[in-house]
TORTOR-151921 format. One line per field, with one value per residue: residue number from 1; chain; x, y, z of N, C-alpha, C in turn. Coordinates in nm, 4 decimals, decimal comma, padded with zeros to 6 digits, always signed. Example, Ala and Ser with C-alpha at 12.3 -4.5 7.8 and 13.67 -1.06 7.14 Angstrom:
BEGIN
pos	1;2
unit	A;A
n.u	+01,3190;+01,2850
n.v	-00,5690;-00,2250
n.w	+00,7800;+00,7080
ca.u	+01,2300;+01,3670
ca.v	-00,4500;-00,1060
ca.w	+00,7800;+00,7140
c.u	+01,3200;+01,2900
c.v	-00,3300;+00,0030
c.w	+00,7800;+00,7870
***
This chain:
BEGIN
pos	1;2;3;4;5;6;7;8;9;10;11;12;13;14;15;16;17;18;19;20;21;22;23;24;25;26;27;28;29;30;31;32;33;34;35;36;37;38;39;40;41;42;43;44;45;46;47;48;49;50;51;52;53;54;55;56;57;58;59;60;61;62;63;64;65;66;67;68;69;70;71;72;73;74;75;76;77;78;79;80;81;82;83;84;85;86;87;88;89;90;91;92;93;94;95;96;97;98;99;100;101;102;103;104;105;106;107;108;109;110;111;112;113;114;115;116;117;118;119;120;121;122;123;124;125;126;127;128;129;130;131;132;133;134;135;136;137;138;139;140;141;142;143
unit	A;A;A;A;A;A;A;A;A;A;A;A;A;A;A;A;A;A;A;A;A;A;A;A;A;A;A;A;A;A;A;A;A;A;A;A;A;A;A;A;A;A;A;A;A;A;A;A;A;A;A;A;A;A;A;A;A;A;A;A;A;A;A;A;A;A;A;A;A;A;A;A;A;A;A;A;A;A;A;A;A;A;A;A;A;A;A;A;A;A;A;A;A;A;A;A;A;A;A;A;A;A;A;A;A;A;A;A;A;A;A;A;A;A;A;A;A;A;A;A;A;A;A;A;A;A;A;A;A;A;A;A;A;A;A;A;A;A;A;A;A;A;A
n.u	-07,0977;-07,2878;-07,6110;-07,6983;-07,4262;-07,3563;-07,5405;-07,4669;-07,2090;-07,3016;-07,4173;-07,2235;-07,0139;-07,2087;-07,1859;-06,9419;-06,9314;-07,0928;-06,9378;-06,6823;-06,8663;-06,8923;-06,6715;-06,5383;-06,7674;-06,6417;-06,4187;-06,5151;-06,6720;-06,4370;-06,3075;-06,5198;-06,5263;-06,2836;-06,2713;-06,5182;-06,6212;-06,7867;-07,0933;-07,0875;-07,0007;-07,1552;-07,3905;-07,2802;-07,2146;-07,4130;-07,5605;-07,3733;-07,4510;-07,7692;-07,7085;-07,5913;-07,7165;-07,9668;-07,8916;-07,8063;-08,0195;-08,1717;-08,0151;-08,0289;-08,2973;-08,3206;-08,1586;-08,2903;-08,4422;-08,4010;-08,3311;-08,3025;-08,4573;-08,6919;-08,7621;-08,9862;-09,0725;-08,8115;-08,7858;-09,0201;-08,9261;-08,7351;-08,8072;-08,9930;-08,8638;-08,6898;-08,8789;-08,9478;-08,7043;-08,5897;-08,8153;-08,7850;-08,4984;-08,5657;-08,7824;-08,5501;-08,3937;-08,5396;-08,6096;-08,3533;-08,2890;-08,5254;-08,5334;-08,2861;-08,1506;-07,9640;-07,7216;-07,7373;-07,5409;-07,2958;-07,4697;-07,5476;-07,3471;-07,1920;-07,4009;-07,3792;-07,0969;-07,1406;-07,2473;-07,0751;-06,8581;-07,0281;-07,1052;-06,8135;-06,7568;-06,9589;-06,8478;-06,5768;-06,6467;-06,6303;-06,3863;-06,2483;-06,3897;-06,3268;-06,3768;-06,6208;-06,9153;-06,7467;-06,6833;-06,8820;-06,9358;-06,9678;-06,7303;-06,7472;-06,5148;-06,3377;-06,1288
n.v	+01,8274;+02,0061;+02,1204;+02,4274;+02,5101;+02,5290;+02,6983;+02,9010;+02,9663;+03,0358;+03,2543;+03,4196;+03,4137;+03,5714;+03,8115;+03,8512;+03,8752;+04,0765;+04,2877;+04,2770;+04,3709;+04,6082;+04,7300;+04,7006;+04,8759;+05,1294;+05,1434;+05,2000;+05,4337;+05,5927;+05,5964;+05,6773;+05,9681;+06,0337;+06,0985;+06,2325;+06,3868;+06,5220;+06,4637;+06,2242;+06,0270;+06,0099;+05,8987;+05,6498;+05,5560;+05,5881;+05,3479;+05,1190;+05,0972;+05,0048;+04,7740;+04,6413;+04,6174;+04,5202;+04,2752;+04,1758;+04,1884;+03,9836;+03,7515;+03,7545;+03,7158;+03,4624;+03,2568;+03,2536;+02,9945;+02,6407;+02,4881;+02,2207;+02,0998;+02,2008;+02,1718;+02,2770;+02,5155;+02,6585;+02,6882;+02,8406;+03,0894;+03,1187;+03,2176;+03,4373;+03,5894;+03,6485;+03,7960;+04,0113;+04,1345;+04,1919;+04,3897;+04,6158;+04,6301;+04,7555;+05,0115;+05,1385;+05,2425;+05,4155;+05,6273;+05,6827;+05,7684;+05,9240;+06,1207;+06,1346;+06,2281;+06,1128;+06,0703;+05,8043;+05,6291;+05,6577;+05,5292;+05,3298;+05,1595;+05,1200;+04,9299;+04,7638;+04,6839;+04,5671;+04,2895;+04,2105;+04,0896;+03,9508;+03,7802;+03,6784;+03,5722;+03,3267;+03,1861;+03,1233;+02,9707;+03,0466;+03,0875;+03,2913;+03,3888;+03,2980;+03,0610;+03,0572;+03,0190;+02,8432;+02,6170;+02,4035;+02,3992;+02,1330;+02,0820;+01,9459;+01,6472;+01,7066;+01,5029
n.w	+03,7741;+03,9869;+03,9164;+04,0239;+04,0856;+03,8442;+03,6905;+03,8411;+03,7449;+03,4957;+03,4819;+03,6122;+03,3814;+03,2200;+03,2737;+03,2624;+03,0295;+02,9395;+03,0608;+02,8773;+02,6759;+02,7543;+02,7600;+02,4568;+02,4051;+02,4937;+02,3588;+02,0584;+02,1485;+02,2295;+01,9772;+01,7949;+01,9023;+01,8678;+01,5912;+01,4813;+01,6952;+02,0243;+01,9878;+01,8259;+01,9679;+02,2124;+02,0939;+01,9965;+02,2511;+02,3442;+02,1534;+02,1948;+02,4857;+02,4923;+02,3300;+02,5399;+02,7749;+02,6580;+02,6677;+02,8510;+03,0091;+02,8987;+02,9420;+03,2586;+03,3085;+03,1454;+03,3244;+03,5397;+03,5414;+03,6176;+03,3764;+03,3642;+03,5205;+03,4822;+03,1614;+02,9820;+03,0834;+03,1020;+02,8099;+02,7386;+02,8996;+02,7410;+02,4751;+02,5527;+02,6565;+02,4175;+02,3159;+02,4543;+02,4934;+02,2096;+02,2017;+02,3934;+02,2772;+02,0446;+02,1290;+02,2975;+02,1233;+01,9874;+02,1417;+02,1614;+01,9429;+01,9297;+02,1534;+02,2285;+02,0475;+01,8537;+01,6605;+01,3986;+01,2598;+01,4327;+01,6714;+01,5571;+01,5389;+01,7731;+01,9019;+01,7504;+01,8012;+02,0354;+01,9435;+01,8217;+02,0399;+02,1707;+01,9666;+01,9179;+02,1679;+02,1717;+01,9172;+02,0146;+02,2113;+02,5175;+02,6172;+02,7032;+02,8875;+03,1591;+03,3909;+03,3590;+03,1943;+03,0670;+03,1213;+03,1907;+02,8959;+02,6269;+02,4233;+02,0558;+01,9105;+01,7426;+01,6106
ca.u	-07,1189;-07,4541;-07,6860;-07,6811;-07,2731;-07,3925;-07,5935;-07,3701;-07,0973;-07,3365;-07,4548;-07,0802;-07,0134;-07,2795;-07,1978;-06,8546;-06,9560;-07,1541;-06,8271;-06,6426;-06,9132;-06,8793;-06,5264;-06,5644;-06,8390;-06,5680;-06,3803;-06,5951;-06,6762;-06,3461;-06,2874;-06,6414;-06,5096;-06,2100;-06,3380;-06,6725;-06,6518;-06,8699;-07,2520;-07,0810;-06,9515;-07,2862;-07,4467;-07,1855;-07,2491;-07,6103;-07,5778;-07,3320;-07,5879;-07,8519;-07,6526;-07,5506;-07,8525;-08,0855;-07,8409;-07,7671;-08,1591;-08,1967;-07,8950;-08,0509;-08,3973;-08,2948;-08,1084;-08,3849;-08,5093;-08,3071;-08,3837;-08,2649;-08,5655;-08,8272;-08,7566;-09,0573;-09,0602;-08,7254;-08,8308;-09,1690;-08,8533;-08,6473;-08,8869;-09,0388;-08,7432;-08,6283;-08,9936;-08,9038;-08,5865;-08,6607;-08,9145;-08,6886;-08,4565;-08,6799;-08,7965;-08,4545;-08,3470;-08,6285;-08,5957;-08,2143;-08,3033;-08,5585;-08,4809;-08,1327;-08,1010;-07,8216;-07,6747;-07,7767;-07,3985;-07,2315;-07,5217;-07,5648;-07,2188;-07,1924;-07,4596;-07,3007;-06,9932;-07,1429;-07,2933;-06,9256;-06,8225;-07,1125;-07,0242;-06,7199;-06,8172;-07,0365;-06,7597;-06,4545;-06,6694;-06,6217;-06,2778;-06,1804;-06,4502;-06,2675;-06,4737;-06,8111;-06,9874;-06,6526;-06,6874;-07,0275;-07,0108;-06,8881;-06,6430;-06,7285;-06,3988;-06,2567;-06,0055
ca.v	+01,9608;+02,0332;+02,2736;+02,5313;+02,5351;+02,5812;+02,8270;+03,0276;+03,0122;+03,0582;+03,3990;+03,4897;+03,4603;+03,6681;+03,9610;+03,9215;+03,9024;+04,1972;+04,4047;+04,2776;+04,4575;+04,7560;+04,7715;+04,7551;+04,9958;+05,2410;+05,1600;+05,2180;+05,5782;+05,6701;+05,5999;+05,8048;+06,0725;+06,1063;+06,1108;+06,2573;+06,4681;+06,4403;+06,4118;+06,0876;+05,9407;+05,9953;+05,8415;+05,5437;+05,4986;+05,5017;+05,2415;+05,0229;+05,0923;+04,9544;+04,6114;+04,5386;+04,6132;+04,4240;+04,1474;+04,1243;+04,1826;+03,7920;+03,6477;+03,7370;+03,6312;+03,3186;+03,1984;+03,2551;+02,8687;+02,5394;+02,3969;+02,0774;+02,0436;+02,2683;+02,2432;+02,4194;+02,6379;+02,7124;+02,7173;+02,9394;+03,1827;+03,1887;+03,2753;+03,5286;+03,6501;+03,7204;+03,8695;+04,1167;+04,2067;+04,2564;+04,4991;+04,6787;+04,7192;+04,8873;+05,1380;+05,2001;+05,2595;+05,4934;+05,6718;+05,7063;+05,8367;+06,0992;+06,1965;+06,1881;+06,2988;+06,0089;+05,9967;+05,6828;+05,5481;+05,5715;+05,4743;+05,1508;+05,0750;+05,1075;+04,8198;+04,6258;+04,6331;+04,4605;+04,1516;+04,1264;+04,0542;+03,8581;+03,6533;+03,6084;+03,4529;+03,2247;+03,1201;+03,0550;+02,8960;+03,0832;+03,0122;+03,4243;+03,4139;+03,1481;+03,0596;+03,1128;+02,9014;+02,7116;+02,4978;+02,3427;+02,3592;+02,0004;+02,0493;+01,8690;+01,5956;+01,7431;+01,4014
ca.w	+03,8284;+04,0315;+03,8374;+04,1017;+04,0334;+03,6742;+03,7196;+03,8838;+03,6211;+03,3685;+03,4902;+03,6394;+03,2364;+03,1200;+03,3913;+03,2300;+02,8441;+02,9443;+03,0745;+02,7547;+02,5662;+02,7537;+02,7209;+02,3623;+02,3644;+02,5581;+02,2270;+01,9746;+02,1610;+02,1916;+01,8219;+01,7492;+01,9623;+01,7987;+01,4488;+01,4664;+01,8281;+02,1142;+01,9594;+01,7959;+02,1029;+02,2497;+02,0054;+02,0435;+02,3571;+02,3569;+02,0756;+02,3210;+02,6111;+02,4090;+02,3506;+02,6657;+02,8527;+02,6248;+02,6318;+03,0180;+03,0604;+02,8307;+03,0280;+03,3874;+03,3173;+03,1288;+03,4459;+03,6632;+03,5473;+03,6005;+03,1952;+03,3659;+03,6321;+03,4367;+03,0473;+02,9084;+03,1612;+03,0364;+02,6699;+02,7998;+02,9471;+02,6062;+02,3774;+02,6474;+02,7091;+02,3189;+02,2390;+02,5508;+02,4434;+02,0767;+02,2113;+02,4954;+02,1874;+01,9422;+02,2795;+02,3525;+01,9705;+01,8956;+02,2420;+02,1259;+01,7880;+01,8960;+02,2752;+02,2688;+01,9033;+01,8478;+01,5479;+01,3402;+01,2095;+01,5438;+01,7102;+01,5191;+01,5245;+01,9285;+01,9157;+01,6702;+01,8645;+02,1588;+01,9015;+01,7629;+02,1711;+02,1747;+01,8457;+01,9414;+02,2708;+02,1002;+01,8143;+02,0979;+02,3435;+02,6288;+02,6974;+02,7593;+02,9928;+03,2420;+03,5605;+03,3496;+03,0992;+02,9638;+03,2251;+03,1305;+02,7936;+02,5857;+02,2834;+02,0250;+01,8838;+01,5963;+01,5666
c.u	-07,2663;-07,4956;-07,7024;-07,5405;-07,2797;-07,4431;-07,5344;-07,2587;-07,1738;-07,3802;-07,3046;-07,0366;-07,0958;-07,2737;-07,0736;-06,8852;-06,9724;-07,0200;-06,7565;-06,7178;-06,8785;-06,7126;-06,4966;-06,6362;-06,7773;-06,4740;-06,4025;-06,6514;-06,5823;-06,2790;-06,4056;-06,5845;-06,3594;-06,2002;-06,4400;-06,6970;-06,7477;-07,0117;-07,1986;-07,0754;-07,0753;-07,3716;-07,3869;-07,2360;-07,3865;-07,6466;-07,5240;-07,3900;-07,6645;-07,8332;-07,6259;-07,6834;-07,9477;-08,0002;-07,8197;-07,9537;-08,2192;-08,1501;-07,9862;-08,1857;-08,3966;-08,2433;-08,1888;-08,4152;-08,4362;-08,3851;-08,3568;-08,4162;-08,7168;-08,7983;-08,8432;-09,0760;-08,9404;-08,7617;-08,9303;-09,0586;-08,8025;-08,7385;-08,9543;-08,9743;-08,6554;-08,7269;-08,9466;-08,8281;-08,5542;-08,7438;-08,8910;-08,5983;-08,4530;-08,7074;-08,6540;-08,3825;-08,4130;-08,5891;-08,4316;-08,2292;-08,4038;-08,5362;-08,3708;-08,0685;-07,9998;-07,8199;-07,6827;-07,6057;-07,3402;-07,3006;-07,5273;-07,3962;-07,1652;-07,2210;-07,3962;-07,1757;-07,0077;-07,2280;-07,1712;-06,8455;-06,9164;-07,0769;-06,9577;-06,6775;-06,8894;-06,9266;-06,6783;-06,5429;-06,6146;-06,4693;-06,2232;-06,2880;-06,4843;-06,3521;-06,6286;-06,8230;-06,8692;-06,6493;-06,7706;-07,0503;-06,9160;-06,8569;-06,6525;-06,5826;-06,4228;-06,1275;-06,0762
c.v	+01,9740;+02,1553;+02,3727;+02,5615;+02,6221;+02,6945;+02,9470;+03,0641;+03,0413;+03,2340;+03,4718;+03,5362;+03,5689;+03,7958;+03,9901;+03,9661;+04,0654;+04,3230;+04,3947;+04,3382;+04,5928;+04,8367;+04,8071;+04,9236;+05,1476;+05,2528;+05,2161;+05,4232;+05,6552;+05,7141;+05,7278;+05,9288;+06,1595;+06,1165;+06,2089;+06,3826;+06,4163;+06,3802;+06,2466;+06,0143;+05,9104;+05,8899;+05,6514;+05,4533;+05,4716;+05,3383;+05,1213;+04,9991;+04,9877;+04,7987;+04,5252;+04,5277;+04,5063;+04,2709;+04,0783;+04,1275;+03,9978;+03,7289;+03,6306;+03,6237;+03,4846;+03,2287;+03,1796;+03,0316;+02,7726;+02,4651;+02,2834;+01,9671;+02,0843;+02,3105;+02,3106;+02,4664;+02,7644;+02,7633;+02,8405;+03,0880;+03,2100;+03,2455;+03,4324;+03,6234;+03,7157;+03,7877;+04,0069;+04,1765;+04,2571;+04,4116;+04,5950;+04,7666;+04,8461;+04,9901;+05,1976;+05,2760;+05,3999;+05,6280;+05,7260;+05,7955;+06,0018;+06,1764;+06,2528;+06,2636;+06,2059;+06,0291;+05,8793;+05,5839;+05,5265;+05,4920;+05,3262;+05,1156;+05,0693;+04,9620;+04,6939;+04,5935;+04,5516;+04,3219;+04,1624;+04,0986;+03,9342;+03,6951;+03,5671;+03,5155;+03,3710;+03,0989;+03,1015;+02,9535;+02,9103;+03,1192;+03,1625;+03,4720;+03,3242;+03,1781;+03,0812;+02,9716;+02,8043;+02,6209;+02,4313;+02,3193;+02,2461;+02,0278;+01,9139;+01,7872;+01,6256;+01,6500;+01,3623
c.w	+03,8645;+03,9280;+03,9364;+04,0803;+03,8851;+03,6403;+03,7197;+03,7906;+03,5147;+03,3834;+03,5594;+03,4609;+03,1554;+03,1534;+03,3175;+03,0825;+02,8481;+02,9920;+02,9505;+02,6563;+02,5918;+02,7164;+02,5330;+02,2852;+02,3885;+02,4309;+02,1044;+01,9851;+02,1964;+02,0267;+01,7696;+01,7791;+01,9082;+01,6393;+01,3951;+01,5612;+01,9246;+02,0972;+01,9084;+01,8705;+02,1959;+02,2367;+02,0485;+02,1389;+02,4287;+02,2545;+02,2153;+02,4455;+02,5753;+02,4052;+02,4495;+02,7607;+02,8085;+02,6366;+02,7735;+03,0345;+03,0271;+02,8934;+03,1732;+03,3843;+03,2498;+03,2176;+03,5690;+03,6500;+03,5224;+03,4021;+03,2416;+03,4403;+03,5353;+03,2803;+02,9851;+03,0036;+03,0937;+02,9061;+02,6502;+02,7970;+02,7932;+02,5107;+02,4584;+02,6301;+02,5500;+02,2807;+02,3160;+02,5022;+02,3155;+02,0901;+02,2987;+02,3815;+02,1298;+02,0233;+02,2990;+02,1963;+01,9704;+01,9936;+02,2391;+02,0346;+01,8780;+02,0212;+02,2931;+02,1294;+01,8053;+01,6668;+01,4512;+01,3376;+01,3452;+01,6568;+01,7056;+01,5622;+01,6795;+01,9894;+01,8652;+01,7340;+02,0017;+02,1073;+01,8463;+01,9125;+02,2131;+02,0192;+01,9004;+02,0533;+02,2216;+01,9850;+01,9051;+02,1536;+02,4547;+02,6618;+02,7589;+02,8688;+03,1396;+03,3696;+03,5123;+03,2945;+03,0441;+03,0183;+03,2079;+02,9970;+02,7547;+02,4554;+02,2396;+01,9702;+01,7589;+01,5609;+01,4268
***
């Protein structure tokens, strides 16, 4: 497979991961919403905001650099790229907490529901996100 092919499935995957979070996160604030009412759902969904954004923001800019042609470049990008988003987080967290007023519990748990979509892409290996990354990556033999 050319790395420009690669590429492209690798960021087609992360556009979908990123809808599989939100879909969750539409989960997670319908559950809030019918538990809690609307400030929860809010809340929710600022948490689930929060996750997917900082997480599609790592995916895009990590793709910007072939790792095959330019590995520390690449390496330069990942680390870059998790100090950023660490710190996008925290801004968007705090900015949740005192602008929007959010709720803490459904807040967090909004977020957390788009690293258990994320997990769980990580633990399958792709495979529910067909046409992306499963294509590139190599299962190891479990014989």
């Amino acid at each position: 497979m050319d790395n420009a092919l690669a590429l492209q499935g690798l960021r087609r995957a992360a556009y979908r991961l990123s809808g599989w979070q939100l879909v969750m996160t539409a989960l997670v604030v319908a559950g809030a919403a019918w538990i809690a009412g609307s400030a929860a759902a809010l809340s929710a969904l600022a948490g689930g905001v929060i996750g997917t954004v900082t997480g599609l923001y790592q995916a895009v800019r990590l793709f910007r650099t072939d790792a095959s042609q330019y590995p520390e470049a690449f390496m330069g990008t990942v680390y870059a790229g998790e100090a950023v988003k660490i710190l996008l987080t925290a801004a968007l967290f705090i900015f949740a907490i005192k602008a929007l007023r959010a709720d803490f519990l459904p807040l967090i748990l909004g977020y957390i529901a788009t690293l258990v979509v994320y997990w769980a892409a990580l633990g399958t290996g792709f495979p529910w996100l067909a046409g992306g990354a499963s294509e590139s990556v190599e299962r190891p033999n479990t014989d």
